[in-house]
PDB file of N, CA, C and O in Angstrom:
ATOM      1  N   UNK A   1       3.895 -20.369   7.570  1.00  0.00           N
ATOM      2  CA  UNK A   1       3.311 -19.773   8.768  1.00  0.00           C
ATOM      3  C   UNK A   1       2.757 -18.379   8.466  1.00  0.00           C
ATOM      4  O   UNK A   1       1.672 -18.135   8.993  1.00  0.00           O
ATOM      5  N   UNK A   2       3.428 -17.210   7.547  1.00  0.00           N
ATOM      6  CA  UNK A   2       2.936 -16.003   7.151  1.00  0.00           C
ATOM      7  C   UNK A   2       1.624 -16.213   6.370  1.00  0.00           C
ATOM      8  O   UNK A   2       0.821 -15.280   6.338  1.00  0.00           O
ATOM      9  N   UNK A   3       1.355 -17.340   5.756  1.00  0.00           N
ATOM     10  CA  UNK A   3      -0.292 -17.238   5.346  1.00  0.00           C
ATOM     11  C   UNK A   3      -1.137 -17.743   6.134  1.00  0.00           C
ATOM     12  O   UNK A   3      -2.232 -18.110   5.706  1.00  0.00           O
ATOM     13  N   UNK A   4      -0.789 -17.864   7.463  1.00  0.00           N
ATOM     14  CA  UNK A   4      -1.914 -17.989   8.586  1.00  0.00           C
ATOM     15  C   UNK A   4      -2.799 -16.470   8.847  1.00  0.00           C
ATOM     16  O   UNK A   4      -2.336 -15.340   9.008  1.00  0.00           O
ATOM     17  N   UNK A   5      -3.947 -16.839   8.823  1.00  0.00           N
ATOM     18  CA  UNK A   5      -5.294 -15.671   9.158  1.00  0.00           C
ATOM     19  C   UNK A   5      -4.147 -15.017  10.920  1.00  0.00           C
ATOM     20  O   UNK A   5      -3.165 -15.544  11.441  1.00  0.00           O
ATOM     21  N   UNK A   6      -4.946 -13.689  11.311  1.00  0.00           N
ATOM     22  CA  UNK A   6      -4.887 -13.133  12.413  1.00  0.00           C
ATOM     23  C   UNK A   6      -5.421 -14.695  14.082  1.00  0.00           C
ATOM     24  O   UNK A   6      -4.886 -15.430  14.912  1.00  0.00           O
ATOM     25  N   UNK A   7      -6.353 -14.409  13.715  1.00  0.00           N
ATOM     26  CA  UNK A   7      -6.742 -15.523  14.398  1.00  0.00           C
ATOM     27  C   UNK A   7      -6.092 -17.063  14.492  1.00  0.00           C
ATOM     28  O   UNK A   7      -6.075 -17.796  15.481  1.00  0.00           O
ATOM     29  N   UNK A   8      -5.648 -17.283  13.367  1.00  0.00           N
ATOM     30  CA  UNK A   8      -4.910 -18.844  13.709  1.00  0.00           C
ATOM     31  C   UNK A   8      -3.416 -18.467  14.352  1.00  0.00           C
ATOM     32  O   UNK A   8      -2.872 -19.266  15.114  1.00  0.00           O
ATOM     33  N   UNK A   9      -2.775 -17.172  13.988  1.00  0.00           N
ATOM     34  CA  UNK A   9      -1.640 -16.910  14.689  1.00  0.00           C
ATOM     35  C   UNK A   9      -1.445 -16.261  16.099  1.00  0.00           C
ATOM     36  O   UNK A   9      -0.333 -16.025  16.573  1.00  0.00           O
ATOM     37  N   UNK A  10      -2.810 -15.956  16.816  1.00  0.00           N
ATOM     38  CA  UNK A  10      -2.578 -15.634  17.873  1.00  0.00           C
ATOM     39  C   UNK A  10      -3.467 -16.530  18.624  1.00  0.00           C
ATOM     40  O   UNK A  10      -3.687 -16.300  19.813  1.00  0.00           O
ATOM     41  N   UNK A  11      -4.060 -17.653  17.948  1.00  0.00           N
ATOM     42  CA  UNK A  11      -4.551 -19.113  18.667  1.00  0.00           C
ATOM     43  C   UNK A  11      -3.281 -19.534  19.025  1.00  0.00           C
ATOM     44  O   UNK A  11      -2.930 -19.658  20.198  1.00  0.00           O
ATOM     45  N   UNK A  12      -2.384 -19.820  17.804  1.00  0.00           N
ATOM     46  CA  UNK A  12      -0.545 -20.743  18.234  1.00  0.00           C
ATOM     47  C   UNK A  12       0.275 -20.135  18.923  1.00  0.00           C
ATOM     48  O   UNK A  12       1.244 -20.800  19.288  1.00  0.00           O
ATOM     49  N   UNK A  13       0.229 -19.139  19.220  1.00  0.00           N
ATOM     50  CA  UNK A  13       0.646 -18.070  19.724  1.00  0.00           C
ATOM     51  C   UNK A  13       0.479 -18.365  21.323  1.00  0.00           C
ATOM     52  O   UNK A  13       1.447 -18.461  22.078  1.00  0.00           O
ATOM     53  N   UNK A  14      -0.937 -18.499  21.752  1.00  0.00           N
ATOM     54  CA  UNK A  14      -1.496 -19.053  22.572  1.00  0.00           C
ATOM     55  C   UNK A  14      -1.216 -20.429  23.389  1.00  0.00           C
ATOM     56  O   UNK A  14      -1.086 -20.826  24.547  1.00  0.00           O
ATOM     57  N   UNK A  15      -1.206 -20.895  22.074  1.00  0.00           N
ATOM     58  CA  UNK A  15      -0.914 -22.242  22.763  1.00  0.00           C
ATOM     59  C   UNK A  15       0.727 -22.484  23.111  1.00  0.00           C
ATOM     60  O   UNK A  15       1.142 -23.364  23.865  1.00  0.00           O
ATOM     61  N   UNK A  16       1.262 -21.853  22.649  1.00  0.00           N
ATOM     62  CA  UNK A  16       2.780 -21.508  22.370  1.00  0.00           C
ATOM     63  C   UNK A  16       2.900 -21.285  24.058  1.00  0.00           C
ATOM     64  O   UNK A  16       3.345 -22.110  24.857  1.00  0.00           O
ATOM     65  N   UNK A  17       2.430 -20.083  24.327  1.00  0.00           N
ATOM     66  CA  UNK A  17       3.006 -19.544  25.831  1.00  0.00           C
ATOM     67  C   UNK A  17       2.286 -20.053  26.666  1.00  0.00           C
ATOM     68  O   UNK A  17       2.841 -19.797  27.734  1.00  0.00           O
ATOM     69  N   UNK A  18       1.284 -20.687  26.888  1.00  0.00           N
ATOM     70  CA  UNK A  18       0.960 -22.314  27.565  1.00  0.00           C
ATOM     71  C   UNK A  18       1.788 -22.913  27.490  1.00  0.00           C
ATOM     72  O   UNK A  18       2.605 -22.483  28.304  1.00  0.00           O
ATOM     73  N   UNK A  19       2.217 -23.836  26.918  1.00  0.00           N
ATOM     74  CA  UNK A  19       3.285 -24.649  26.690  1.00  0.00           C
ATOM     75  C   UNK A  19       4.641 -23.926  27.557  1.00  0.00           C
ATOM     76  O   UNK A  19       5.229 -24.419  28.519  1.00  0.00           O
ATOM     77  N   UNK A  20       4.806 -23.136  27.153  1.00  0.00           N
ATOM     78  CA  UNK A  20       6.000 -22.794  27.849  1.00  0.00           C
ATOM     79  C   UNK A  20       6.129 -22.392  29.634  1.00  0.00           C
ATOM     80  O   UNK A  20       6.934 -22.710  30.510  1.00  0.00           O
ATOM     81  N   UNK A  21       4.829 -21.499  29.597  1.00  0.00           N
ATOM     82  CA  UNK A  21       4.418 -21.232  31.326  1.00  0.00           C
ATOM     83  C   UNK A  21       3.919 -22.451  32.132  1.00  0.00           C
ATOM     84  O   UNK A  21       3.370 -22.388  33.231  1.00  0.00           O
ATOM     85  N   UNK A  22       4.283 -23.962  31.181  1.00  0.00           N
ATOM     86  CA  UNK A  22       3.249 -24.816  32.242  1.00  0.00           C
ATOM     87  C   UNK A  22       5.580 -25.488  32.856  1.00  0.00           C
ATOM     88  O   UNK A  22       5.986 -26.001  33.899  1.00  0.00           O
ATOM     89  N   UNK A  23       6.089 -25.216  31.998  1.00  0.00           N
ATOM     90  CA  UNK A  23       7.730 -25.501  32.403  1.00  0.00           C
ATOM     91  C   UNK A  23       7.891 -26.680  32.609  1.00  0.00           C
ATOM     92  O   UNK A  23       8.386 -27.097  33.656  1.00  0.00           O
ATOM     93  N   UNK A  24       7.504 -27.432  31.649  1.00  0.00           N
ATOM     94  CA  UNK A  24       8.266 -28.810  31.499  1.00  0.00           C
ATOM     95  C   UNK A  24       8.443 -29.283  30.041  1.00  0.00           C
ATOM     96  O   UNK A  24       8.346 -30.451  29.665  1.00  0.00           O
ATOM     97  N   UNK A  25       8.722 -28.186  29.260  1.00  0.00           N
ATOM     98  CA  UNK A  25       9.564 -28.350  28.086  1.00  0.00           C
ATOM     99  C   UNK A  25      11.221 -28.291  28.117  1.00  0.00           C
ATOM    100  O   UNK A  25      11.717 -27.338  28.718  1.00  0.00           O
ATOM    101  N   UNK A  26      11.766 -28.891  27.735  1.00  0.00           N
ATOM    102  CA  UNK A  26      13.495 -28.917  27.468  1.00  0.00           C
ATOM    103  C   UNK A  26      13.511 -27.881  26.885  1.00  0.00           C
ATOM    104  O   UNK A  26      12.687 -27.610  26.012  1.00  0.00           O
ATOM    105  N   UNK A  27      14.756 -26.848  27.372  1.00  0.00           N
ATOM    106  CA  UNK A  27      15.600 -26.329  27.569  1.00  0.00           C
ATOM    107  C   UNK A  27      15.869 -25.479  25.333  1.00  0.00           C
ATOM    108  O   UNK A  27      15.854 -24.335  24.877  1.00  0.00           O
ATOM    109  N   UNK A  28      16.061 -26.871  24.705  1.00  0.00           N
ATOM    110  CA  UNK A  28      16.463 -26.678  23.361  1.00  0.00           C
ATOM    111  C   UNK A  28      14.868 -26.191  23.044  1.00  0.00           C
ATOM    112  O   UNK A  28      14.605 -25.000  22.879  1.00  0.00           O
ATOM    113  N   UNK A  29      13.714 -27.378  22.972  1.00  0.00           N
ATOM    114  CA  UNK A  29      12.300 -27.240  22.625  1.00  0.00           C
ATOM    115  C   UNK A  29      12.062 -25.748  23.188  1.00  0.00           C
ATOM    116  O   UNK A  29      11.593 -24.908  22.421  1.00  0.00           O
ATOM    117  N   UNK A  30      12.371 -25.417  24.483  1.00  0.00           N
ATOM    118  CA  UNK A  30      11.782 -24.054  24.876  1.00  0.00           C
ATOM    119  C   UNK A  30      12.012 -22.903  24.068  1.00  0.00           C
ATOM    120  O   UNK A  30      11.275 -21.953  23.806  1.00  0.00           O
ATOM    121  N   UNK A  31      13.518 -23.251  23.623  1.00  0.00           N
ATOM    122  CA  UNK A  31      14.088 -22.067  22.764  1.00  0.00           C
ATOM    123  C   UNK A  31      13.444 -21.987  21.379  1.00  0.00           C
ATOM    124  O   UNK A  31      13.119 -20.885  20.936  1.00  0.00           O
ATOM    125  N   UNK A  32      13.228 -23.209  20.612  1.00  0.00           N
ATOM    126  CA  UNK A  32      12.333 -23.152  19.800  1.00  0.00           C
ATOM    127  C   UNK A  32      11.368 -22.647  19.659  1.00  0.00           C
ATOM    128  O   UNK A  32      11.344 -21.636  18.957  1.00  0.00           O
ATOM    129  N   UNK A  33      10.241 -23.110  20.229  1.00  0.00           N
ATOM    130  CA  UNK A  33       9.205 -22.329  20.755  1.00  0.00           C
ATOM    131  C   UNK A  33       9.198 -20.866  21.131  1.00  0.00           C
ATOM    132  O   UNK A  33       8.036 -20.463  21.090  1.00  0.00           O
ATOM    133  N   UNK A  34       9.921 -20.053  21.431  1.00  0.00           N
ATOM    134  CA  UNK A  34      10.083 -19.117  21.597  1.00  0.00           C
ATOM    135  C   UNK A  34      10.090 -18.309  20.645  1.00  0.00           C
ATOM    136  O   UNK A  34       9.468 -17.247  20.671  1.00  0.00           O
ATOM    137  N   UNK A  35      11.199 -18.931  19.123  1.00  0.00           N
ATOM    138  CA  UNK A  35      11.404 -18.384  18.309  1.00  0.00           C
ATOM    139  C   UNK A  35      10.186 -18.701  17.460  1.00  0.00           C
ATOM    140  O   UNK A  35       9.835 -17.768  16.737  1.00  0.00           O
ATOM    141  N   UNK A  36       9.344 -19.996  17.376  1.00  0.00           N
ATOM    142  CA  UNK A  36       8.409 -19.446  16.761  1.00  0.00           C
ATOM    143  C   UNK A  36       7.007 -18.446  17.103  1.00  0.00           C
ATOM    144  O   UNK A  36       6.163 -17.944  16.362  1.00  0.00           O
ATOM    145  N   UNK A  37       7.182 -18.429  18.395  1.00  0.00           N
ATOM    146  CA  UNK A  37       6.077 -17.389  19.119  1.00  0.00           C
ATOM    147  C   UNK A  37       6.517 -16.039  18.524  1.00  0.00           C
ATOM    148  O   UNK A  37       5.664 -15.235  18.147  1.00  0.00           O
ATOM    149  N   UNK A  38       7.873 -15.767  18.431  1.00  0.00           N
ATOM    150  CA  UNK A  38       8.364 -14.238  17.703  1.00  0.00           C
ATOM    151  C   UNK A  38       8.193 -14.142  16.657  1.00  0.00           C
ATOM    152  O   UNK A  38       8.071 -12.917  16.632  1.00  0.00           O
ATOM    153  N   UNK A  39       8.018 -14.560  15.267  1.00  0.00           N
ATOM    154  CA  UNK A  39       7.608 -15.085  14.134  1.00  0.00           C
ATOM    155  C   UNK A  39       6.133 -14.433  14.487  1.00  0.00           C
ATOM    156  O   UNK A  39       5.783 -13.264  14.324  1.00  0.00           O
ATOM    157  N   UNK A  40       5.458 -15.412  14.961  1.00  0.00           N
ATOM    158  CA  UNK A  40       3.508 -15.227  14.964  1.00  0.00           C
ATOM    159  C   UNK A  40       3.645 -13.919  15.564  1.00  0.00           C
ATOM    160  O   UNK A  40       2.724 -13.213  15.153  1.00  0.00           O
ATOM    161  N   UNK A  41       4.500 -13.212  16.467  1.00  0.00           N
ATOM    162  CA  UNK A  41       4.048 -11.996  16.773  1.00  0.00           C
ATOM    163  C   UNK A  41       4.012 -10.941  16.076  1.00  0.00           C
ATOM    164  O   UNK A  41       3.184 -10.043  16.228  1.00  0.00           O
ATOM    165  N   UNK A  42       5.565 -10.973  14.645  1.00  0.00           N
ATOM    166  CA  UNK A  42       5.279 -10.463  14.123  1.00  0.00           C
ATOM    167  C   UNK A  42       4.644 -10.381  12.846  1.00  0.00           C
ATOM    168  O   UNK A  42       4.815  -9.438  12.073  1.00  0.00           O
ATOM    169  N   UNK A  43       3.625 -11.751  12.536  1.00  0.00           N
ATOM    170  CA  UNK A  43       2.832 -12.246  11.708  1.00  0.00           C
ATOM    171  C   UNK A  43       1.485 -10.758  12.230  1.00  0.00           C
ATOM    172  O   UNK A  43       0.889  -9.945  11.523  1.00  0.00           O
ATOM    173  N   UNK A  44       1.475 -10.993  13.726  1.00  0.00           N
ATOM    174  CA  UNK A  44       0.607 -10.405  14.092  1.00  0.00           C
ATOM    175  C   UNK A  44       0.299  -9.172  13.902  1.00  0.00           C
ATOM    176  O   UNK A  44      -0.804  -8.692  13.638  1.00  0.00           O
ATOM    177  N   UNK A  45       1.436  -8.595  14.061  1.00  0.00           N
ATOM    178  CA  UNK A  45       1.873  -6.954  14.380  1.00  0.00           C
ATOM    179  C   UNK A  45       1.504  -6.366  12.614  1.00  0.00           C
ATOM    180  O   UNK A  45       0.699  -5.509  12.247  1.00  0.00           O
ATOM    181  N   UNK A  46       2.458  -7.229  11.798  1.00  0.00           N
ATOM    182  CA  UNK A  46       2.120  -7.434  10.632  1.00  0.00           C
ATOM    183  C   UNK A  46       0.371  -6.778   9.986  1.00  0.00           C
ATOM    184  O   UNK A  46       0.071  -5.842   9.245  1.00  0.00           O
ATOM    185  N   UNK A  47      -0.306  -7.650  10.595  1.00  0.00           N
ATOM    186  CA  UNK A  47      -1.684  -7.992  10.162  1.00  0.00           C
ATOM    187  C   UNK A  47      -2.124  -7.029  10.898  1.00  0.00           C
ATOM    188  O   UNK A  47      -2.897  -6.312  10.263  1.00  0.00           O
ATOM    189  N   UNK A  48      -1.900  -6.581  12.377  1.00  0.00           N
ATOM    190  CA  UNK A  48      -2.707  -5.403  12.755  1.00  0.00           C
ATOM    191  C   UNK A  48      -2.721  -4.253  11.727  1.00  0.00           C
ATOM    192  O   UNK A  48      -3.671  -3.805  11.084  1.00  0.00           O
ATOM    193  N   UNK A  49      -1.099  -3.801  11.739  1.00  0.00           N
ATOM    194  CA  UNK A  49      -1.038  -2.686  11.163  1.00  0.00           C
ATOM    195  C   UNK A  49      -1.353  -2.722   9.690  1.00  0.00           C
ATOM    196  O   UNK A  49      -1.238  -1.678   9.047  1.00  0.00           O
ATOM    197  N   UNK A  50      -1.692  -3.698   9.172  1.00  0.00           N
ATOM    198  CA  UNK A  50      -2.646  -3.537   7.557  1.00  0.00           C
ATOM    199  C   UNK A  50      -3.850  -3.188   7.963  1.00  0.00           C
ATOM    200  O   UNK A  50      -4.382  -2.341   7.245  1.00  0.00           O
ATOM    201  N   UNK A  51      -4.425  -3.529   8.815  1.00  0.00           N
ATOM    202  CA  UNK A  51      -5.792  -3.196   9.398  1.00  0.00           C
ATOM    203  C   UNK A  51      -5.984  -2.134   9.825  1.00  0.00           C
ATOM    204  O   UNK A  51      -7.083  -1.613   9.636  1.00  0.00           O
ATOM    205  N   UNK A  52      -5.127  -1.567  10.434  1.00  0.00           N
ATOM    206  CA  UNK A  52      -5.165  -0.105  10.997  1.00  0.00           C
ATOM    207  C   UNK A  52      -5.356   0.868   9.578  1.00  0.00           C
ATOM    208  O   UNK A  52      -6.283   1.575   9.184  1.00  0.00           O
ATOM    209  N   UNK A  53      -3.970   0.529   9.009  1.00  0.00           N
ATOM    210  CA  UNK A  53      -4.342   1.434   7.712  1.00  0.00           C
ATOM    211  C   UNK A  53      -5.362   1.488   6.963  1.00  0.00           C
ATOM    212  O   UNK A  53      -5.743   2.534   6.438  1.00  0.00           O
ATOM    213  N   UNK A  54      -6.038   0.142   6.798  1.00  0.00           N
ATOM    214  CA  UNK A  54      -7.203   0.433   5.968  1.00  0.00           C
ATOM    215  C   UNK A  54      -8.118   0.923   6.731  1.00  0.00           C
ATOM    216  O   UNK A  54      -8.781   1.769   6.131  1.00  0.00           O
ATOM    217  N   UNK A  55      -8.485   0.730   7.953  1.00  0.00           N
ATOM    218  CA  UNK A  55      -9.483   1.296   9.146  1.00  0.00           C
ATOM    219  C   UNK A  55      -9.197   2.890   9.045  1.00  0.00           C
ATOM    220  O   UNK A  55     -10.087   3.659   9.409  1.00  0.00           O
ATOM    221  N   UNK A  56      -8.180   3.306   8.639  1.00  0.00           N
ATOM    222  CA  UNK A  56      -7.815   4.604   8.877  1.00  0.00           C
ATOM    223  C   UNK A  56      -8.004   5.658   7.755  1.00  0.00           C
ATOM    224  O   UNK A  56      -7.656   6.836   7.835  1.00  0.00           O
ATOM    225  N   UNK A  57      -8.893   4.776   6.192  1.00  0.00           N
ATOM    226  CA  UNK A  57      -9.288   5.735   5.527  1.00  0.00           C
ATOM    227  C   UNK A  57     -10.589   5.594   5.654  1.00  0.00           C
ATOM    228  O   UNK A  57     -10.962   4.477   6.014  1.00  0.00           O
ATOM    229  N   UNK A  58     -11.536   6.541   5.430  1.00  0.00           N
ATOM    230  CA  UNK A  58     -13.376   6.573   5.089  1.00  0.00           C
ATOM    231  C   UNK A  58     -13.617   7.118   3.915  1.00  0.00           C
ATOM    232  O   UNK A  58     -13.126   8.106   3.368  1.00  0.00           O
ATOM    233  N   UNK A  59     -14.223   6.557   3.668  1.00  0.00           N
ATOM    234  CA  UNK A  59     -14.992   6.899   2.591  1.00  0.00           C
ATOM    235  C   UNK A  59     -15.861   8.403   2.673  1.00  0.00           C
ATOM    236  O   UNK A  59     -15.717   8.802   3.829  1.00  0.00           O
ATOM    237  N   UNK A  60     -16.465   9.104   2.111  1.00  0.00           N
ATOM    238  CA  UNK A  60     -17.140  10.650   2.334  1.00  0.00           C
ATOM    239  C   UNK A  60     -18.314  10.042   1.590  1.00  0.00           C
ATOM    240  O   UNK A  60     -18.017   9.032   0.952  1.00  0.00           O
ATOM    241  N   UNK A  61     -19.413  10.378   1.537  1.00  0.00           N
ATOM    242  CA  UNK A  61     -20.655  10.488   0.415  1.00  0.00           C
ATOM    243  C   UNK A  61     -20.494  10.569  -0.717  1.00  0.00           C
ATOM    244  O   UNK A  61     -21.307  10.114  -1.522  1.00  0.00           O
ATOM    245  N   UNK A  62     -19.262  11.248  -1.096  1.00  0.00           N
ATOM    246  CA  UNK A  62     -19.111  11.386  -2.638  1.00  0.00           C
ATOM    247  C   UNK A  62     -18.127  10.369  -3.116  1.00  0.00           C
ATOM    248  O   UNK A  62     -17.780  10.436  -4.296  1.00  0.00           O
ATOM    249  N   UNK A  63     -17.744   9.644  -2.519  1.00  0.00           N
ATOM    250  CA  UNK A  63     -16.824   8.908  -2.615  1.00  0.00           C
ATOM    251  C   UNK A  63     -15.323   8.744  -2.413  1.00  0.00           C
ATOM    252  O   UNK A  63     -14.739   7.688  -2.657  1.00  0.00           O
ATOM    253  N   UNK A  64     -14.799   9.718  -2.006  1.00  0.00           N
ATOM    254  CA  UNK A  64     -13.461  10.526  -1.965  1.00  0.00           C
ATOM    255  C   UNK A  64     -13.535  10.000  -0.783  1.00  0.00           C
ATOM    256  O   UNK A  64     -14.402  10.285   0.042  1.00  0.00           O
ATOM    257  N   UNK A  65     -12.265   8.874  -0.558  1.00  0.00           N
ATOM    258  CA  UNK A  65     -11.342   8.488   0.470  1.00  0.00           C
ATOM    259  C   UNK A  65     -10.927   9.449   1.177  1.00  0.00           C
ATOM    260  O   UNK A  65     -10.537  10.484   0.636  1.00  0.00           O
ATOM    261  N   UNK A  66     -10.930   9.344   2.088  1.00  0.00           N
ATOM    262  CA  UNK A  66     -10.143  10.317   3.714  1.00  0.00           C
ATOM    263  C   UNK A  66      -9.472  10.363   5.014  1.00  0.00           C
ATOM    264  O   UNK A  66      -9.962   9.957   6.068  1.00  0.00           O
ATOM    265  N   UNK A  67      -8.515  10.796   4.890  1.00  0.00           N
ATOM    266  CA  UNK A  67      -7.672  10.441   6.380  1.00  0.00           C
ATOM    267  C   UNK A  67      -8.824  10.050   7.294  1.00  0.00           C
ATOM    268  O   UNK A  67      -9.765  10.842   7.246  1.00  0.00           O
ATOM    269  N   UNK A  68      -8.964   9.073   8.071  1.00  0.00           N
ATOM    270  CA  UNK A  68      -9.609   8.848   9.225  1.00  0.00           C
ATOM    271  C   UNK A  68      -8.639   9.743  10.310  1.00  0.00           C
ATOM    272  O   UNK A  68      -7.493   9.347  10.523  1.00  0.00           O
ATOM    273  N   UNK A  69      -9.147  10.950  10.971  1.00  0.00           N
ATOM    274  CA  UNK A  69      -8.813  11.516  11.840  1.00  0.00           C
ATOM    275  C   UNK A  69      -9.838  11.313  13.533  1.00  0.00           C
ATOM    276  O   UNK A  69     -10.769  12.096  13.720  1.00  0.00           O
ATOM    277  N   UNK A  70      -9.612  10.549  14.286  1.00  0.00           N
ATOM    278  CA  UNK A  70     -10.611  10.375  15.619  1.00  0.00           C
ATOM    279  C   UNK A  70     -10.456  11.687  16.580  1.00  0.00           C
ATOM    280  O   UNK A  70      -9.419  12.160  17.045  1.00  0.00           O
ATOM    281  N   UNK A  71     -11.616  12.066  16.713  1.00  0.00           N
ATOM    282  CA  UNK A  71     -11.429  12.613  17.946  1.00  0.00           C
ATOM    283  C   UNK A  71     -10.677  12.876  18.960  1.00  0.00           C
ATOM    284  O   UNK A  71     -10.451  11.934  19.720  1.00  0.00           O
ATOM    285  N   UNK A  72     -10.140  14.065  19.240  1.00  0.00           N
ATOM    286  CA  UNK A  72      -9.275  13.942  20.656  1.00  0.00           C
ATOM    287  C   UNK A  72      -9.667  13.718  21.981  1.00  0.00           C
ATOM    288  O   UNK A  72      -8.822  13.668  22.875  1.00  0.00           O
TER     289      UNK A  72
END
C-alpha cells in the first residue's frame, strides 16, 4: 500500500469513507476499513510533507538552492 502514488491513496481513501458513511458495513469490516483509511492517511501526510520540503527550496540564478521563505 506505501508504494501507492498520492493520488491512488486518497482515491481509496475516498472510497474508503463512502463505504463507511453509506452504514451498512459490519461492525468487524467497519473496523477494518478504518484501519486501512489510517494507513492511506498517513501514506498521505507522508507524501505531502516530501512535497512541501522540496517545494520549499528554489533555486537562485546562480544555482544555489534556498530556503523558500513566502511572504507574510
Amino acid at each position: 500500500m506505501e508504494n501507492l502514488s498520492f493520488e491512488e491513496s486518497l482515491e481509496k481513501l475516498e472510497e474508503i469513507v463512502t463505504k463507511l458513511e453509506n452504514g451498512d458495513v459490519p461492525l468487524d469490516d467497519a473496523i477494518d476499513e478504518f484501519n486501512k483509511a489510517m494507513q492511506l492517511v498517513k501514506i498521505c501526510n507522508a507524501k505531502l510533507s516530501a512535497a512541501e520540503e522540496s517545494i520549499a527550496k528554489i533555486v537562485q540564478d546562480n544555482g544555489e538552492l534556498n530556503d523558500f521563505e513566502p511572504n507574510e
